[in-house]
ZALUM-772217 format. One line per field, with one value per residue (C-alpha): chain; residue in one letter; z, x, y; residue number from 1. Coordinates in nm, 2 decimals. Layout:
BEGIN
rodo A, ... .
nuvex a, ... .
z Z, ... .
x X, ... .
y Y, ... .
dovo NUM, ... .
***
This chain:
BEGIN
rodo A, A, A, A, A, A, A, A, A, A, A, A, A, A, A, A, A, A, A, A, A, A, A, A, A, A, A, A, A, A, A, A, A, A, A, A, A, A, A, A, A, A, A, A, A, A, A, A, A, A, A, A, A, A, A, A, A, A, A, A, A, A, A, A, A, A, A, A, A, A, A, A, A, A, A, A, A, A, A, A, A, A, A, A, A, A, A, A, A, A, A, A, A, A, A, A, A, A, A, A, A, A, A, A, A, A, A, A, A, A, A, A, A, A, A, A, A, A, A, A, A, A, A, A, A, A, A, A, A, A, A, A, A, A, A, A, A, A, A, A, A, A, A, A, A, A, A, A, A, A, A, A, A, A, A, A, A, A, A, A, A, A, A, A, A, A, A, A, A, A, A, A, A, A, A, A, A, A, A, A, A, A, A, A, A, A, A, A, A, A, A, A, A, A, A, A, A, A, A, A, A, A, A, A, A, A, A, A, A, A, A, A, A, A, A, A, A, A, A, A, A, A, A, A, A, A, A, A, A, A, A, A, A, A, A, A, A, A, A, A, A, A, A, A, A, A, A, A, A, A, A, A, A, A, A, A, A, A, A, A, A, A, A, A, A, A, A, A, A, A, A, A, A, A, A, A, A, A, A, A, A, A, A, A, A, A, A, A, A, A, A, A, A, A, A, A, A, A, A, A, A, A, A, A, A, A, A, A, A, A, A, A, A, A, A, A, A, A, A, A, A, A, A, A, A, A, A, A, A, A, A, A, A, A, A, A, A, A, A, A, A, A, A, A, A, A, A, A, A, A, A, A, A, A, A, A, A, A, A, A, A, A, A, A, A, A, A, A, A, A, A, A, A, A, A, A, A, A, A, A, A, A, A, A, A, A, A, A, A, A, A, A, A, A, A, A, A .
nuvex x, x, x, x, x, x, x, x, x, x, x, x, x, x, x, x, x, x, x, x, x, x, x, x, x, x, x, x, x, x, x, x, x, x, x, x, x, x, x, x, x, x, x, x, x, x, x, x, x, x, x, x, x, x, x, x, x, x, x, x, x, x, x, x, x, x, x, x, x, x, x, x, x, x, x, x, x, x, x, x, x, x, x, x, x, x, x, x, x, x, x, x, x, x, x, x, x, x, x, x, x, x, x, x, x, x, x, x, x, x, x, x, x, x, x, x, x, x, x, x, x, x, x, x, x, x, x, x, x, x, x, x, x, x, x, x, x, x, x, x, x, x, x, x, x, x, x, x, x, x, x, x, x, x, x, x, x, x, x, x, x, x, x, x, x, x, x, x, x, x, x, x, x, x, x, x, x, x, x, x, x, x, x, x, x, x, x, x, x, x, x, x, x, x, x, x, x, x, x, x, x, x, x, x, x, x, x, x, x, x, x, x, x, x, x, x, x, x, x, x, x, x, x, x, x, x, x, x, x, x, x, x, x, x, x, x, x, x, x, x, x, x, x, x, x, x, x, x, x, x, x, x, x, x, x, x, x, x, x, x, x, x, x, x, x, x, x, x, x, x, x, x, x, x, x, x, x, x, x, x, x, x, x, x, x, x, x, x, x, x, x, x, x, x, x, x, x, x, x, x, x, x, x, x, x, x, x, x, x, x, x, x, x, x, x, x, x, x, x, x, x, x, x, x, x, x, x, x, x, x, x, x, x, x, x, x, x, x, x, x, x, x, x, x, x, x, x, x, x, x, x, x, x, x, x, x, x, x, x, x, x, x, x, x, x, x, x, x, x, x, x, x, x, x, x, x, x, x, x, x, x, x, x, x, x, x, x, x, x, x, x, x, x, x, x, x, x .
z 0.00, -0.06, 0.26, 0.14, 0.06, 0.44, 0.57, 0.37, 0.53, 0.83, 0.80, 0.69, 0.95, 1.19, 1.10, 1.04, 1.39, 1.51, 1.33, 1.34, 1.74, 1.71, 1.52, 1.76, 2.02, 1.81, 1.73, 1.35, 1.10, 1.00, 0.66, 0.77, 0.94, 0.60, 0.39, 0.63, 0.67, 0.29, 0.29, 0.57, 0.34, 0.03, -0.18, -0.22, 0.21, 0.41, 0.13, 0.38, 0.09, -0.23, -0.36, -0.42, -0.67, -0.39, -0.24, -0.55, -0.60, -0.31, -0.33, -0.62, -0.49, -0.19, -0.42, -0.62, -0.28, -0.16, -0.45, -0.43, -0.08, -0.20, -0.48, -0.25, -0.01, -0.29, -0.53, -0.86, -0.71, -0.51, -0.83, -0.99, -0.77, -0.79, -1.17, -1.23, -1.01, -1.23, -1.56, -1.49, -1.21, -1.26, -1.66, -1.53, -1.22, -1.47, -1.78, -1.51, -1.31, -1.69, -1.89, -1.52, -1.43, -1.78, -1.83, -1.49, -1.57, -1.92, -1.79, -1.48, -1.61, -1.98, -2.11, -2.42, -2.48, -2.49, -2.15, -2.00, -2.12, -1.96, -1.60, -1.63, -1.67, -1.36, -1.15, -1.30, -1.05, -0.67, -0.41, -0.45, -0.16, 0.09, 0.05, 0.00, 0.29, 0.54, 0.42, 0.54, 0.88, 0.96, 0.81, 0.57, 0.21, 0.22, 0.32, 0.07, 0.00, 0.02, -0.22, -0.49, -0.37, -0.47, -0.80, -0.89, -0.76, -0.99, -1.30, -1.24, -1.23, -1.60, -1.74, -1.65, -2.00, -2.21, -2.05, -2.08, -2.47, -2.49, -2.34, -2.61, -2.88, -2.68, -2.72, -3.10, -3.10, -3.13, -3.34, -3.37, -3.08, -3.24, -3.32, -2.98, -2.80, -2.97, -2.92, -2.54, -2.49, -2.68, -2.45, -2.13, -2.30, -2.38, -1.98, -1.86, -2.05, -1.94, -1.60, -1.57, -1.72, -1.47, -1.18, -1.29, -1.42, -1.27, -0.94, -0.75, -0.89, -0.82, -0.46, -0.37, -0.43, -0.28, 0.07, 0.06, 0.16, 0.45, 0.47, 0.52, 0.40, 0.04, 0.05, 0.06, -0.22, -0.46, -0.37, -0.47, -0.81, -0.91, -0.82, -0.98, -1.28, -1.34, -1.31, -1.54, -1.80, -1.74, -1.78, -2.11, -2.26, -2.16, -1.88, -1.51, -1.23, -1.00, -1.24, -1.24, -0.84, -0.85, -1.07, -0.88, -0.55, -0.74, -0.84, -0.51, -0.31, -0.52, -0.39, -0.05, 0.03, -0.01, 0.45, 0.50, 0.20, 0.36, 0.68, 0.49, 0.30, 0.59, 0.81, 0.40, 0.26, 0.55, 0.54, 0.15, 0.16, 0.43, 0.13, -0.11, 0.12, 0.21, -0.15, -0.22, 0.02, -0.13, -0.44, -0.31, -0.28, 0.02, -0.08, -0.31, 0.01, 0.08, -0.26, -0.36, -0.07, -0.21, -0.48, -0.36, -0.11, -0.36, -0.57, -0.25, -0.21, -0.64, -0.62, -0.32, -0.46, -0.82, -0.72, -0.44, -0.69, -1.00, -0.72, -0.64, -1.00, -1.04, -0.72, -0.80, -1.21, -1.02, -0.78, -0.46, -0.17, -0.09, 0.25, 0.02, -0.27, -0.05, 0.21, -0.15, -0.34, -0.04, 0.05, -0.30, -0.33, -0.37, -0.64, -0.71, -0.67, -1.12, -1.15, -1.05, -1.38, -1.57, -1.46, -1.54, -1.90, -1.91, -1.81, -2.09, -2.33, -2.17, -2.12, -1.74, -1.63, -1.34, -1.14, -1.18, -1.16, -0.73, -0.70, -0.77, -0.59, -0.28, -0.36, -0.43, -0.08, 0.13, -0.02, 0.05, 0.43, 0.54, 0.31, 0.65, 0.81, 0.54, 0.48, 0.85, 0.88, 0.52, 0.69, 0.91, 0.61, 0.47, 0.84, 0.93, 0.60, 0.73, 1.08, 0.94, 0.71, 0.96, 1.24, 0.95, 0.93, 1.27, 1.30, 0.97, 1.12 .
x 0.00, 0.14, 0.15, 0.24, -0.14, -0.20, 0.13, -0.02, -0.32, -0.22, 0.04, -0.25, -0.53, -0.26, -0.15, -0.51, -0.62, -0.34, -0.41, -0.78, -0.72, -0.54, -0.78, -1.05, -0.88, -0.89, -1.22, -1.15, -1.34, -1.21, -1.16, -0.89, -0.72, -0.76, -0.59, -0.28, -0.26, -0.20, 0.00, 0.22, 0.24, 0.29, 0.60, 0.72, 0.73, 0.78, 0.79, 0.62, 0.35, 0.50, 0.24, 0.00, -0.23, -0.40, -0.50, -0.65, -0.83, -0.99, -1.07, -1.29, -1.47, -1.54, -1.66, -1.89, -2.05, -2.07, -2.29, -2.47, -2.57, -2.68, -2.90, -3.07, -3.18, -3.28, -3.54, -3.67, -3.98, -3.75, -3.52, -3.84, -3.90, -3.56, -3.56, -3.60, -3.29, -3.11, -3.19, -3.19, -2.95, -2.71, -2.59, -2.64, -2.40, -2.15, -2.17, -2.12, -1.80, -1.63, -1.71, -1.62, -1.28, -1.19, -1.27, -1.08, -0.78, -0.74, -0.71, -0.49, -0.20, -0.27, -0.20, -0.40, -0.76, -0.77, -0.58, -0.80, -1.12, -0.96, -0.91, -1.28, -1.36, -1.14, -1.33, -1.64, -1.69, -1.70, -1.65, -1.96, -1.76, -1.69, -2.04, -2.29, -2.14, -2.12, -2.49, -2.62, -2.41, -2.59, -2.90, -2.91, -2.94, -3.32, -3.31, -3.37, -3.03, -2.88, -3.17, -3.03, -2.67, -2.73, -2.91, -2.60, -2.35, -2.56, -2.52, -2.19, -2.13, -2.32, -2.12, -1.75, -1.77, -1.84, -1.55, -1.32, -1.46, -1.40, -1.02, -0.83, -1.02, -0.92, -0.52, -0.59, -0.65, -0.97, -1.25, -1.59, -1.69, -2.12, -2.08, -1.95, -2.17, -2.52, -2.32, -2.30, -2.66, -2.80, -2.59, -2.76, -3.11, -3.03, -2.93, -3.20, -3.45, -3.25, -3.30, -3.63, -3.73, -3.45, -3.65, -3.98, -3.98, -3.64, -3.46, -3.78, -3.87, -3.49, -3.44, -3.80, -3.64, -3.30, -3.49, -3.69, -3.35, -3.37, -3.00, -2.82, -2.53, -2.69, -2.88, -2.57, -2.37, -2.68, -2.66, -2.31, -2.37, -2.66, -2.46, -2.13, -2.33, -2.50, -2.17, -2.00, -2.27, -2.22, -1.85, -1.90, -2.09, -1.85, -2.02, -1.88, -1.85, -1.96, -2.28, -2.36, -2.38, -2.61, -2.90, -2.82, -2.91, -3.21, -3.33, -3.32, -3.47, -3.82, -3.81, -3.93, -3.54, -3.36, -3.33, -3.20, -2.96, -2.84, -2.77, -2.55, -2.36, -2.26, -2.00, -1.80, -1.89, -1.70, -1.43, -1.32, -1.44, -1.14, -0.90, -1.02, -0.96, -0.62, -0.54, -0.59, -0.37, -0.09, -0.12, 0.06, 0.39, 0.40, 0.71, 0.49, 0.32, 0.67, 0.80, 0.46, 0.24, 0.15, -0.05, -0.17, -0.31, -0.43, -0.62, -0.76, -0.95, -1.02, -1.16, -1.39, -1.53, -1.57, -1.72, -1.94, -2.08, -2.13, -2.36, -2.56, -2.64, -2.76, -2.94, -3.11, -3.19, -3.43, -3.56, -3.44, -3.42, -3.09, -3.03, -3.06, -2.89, -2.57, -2.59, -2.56, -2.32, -2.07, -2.15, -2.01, -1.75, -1.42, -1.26, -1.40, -1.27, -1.37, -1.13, -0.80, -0.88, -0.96, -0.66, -0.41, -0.59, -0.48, -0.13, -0.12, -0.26, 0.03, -0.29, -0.17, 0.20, 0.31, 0.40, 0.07, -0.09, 0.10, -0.08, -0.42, -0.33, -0.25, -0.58, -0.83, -0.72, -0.72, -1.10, -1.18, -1.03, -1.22, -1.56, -1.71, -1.67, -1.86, -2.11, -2.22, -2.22, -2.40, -2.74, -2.59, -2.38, -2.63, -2.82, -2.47, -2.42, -2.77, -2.62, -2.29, -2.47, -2.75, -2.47, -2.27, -2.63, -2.66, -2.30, -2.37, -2.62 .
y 0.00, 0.39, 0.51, 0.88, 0.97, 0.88, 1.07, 1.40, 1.38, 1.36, 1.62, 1.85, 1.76, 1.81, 2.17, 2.24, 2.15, 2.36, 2.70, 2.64, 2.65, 2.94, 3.06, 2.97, 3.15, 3.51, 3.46, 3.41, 3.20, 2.84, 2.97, 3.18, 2.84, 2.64, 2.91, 2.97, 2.63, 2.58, 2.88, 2.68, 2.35, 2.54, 2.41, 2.79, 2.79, 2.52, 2.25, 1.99, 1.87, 1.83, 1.65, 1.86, 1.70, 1.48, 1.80, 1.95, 1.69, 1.64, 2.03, 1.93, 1.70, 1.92, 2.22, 1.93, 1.83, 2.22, 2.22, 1.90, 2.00, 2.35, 2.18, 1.96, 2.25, 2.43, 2.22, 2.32, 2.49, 2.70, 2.79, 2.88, 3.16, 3.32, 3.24, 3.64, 3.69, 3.43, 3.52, 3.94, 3.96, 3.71, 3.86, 4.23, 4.13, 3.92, 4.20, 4.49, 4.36, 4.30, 4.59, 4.79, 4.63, 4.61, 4.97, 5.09, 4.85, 4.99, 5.34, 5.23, 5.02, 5.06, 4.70, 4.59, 4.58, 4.18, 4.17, 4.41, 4.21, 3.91, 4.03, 4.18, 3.78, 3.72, 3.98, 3.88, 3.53, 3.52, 3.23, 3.00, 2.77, 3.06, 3.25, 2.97, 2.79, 3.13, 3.18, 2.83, 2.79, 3.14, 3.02, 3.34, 3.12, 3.21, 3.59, 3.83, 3.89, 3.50, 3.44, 3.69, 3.58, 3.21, 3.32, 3.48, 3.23, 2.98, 3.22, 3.27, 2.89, 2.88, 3.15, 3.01, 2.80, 3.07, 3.27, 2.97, 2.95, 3.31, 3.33, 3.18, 3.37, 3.71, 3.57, 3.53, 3.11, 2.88, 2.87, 3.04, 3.19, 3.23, 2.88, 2.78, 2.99, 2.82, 2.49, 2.59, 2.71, 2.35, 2.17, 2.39, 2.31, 1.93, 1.91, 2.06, 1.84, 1.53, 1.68, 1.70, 1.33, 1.20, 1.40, 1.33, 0.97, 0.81, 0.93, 0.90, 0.53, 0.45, 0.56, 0.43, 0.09, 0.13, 0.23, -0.07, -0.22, -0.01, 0.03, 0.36, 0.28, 0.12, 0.46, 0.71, 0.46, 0.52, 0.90, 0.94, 0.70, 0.96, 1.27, 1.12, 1.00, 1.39, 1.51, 1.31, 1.38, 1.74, 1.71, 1.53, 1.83, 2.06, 2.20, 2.21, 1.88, 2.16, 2.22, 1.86, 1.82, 2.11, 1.96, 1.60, 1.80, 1.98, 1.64, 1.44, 1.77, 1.67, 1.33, 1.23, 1.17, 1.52, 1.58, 1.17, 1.27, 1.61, 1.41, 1.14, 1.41, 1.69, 1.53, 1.46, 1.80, 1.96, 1.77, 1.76, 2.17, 2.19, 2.06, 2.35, 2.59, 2.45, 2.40, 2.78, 2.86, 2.63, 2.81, 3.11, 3.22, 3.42, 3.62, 3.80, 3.98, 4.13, 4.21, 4.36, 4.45, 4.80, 4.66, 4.39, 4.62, 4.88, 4.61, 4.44, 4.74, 4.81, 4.45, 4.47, 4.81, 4.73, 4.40, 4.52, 4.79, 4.58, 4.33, 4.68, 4.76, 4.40, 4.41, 4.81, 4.63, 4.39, 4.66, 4.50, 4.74, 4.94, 4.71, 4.43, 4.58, 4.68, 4.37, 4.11, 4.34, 4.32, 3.97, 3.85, 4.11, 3.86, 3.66, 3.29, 2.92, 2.92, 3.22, 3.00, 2.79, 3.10, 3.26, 2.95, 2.91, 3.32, 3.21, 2.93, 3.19, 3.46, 3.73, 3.76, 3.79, 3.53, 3.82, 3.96, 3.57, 3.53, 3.90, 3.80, 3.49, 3.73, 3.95, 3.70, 3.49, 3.77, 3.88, 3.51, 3.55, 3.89, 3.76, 3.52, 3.85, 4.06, 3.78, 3.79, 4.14, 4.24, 4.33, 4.59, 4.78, 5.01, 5.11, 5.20, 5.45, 5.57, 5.63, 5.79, 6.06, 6.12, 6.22, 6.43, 6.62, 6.65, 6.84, 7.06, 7.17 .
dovo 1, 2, 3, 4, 5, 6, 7, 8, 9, 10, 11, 12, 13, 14, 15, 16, 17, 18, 19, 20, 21, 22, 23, 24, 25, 26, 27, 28, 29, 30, 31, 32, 33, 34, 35, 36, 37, 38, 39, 40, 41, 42, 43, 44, 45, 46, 47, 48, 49, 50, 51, 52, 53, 54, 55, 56, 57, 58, 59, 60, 61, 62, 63, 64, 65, 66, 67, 68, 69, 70, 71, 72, 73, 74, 75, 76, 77, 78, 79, 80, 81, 82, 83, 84, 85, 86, 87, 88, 89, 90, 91, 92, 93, 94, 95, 96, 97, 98, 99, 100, 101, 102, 103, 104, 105, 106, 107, 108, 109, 110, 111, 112, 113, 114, 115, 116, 117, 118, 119, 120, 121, 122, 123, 124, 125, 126, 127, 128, 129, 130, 131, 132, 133, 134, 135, 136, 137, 138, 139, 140, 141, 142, 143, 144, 145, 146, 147, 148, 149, 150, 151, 152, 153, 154, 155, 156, 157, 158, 159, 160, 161, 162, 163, 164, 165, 166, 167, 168, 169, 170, 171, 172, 173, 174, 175, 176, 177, 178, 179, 180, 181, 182, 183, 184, 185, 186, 187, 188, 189, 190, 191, 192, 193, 194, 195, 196, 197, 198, 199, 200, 201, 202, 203, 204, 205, 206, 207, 208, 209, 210, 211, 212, 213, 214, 215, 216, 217, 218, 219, 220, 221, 222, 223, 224, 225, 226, 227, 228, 229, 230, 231, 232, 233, 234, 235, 236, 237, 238, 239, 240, 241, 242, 243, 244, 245, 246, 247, 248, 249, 250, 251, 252, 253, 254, 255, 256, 257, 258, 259, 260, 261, 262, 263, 264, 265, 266, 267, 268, 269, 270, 271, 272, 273, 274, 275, 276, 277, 278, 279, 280, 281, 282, 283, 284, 285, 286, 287, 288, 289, 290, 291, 292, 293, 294, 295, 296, 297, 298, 299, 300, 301, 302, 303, 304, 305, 306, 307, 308, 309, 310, 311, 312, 313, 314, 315, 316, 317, 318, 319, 320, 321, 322, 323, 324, 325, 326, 327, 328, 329, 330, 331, 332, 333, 334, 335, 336, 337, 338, 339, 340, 341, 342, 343, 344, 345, 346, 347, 348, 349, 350, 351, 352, 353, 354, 355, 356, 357, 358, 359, 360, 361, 362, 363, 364, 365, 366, 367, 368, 369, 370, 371, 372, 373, 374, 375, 376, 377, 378, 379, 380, 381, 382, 383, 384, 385, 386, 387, 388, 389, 390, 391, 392, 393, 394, 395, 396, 397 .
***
């Protein structure tokens, strides 16, 4: 037997308990514990895990059962009533942050139209992981805000093949991008049909005869074969594993099994969702914090305001109240797990520097470190603008 996938566990759950004690002690979120723990193990630091392809994978499959566990709290008559949000707030959210950041960046640094473009599609996605998964420990996913949140996450999850279509034809490569676009939307039509026959006519029938074996354990094996299957057919079309687990979770919620299934899934969602975390933080070479702290400071605070105002506009297009409209334009202000494969394609395709790649690194895990904190907080944002400029008022006067 290879012993060394058993040795890198170890050496991770180990640090992790450590710093997430620490952590405990300050009063910080676990989040925070994951990333500097995969700061700590990082090749470029310590050099303690140098295999890192174990860990990435099993960050995958955490971020596929984040969202099989979101889909199967949130069925398809619940989508239906955020489908607005979706289908209005999701493209004005994802059109706003590009044509904003690419518009700021072009007049900032000055690099070339198609580089400017592509960091507008890095800045376009947020944390699905971090925000869905602050939302539901503080039981937020169904306020008005968490609603328009996850309607935007879920676009944002669509719209990562399009941009990953779209990055090679900004560095002058691939093919058609009309073509490849109607290719795209046929494929989102072709799984959505499939969907609903396998929701309507199959799941149900299929799980009804698994629990006649009244077995737990049988029940959880056919869970993961349905949510692996869905996921695999989503893969083949050229849609996202992440995707896949979403519709699985959509589809069980309409069963009479969705609550037995969220109880067999928590205790190995939180512990693969502790590997994507840590993986993020391995990414990063934390010399870059040193060499380049001015800006990454300066474009920690560009993201978080470009971002937080691009989720305004979408939440003011669908007429949602300013608390609400301030409370989800903060909550999703930071860069997204997709982005890291957007911005390696952008390396492959030389539209991003690999200076500039460890600085969005830097950015994009510190946004993800202070995000629990914002996510929690959201509500209280705008009433405490209101308080600031009714005391300014007060002292005018």
């Amino acid at each position: 037997m290879d012993l060394h996938i058993l040795l890198n566990i170890f050496i991770i759950f180990g640090i992790a308990i450590l710093i997430i004690m620490i952590c405990n002690f300050l009063k910080s979120p676990y989040i925070i514990g994951y990333l500097i723990t995969g700061i700590i193990l990082s090749p470029n630091t310590t050099g303690l895990l140098k295999d890192t392809h174990t860990v990435e994978m099993y960050a995958e499959i955490g971020v596929i059962l984040l969202l099989f566990t979101v889909g199967l709290e949130f069925s398809f008559s619940n989508l239906k009533k955020i489908k607005r949000y979706v289908l209005m707030g999701g493209p004005v959210q994802v059109l706003s942050t590009i044509f904003i950041t690419a518009t700021l960046i072009w007049l900032i640094t000055r690099p070339s139209l198609e580089e400017s473009f592509f960091w507008g599609f890095l800045y376009a996605l947020s944390s699905t992981a971090i925000v869905i998964k602050t939302l539901q420990d503080h039981n937020k996913i169904n306020t008005p805000h968490g609603k328009f949140i996850l309607a935007v996450l879920l676009f944002q999850d669509i719209i990562i093949v399009p941009l990953m279509l779209l990055t090679p034809i900004l560095a002058g490569e691939g093919g058609n991008p009309v073509y490849d676009l109607l290719l795209l939307l046929g494929k989102l039509i072709l799984m959505g049909a499939f969907s609903y026959l396998l929701a309507r006519f199959v799941i149900p029938r299929f799980l009804h005869q698994v629990r006649k074996i009244q077995s737990q354990e049988v029940f959880l094996i056919a869970t993961i074969f349905i949510v692996i299957g869905v996921a695999l057919l989503t893969s083949s079309l050229g849609l996202s594993l992440a995707l896949g687990a979403f519709i699985a979770g959509l589809i069980i919620a309409e069963t009479d099994y969705n609550r037995l299934a969220i109880s067999c899934f928590l205790p190995f969602r939180y512990v693969f969702i502790s590997f994507f975390f840590i993986s993020m933080g391995m990414l990063l070479d934390y010399k870059v914090f040193i060499t380049h702290f001015h800006l990454i400071l300066f474009w920690f605070f560009f993201t978080m305001i470009v971002k937080a105002v691009a989720g305004i506009i979408a939440a003011k297009t669908l007429k949602l109240s300013w608390k609400t409209a301030i409370a989800a334009g903060f909550s999703i202000a930071q860069i997204g797990e997709f982005s890291f494969v957007l911005a390696q394609s952008g390396l492959k395709y030389q539209l991003i520097s690999d200076i500039n790649y460890q600085i969005f690194l830097a950015v994009s895990i510190l946004l993800m470190s202070v995000t629990p904190f914002i996510v929690n907080n959201a509500e209280k944002i705008q009433p405490g603008f209101a308080q600031l400029r009714l005391k300014k008022k007060k002292s005018d006067e």
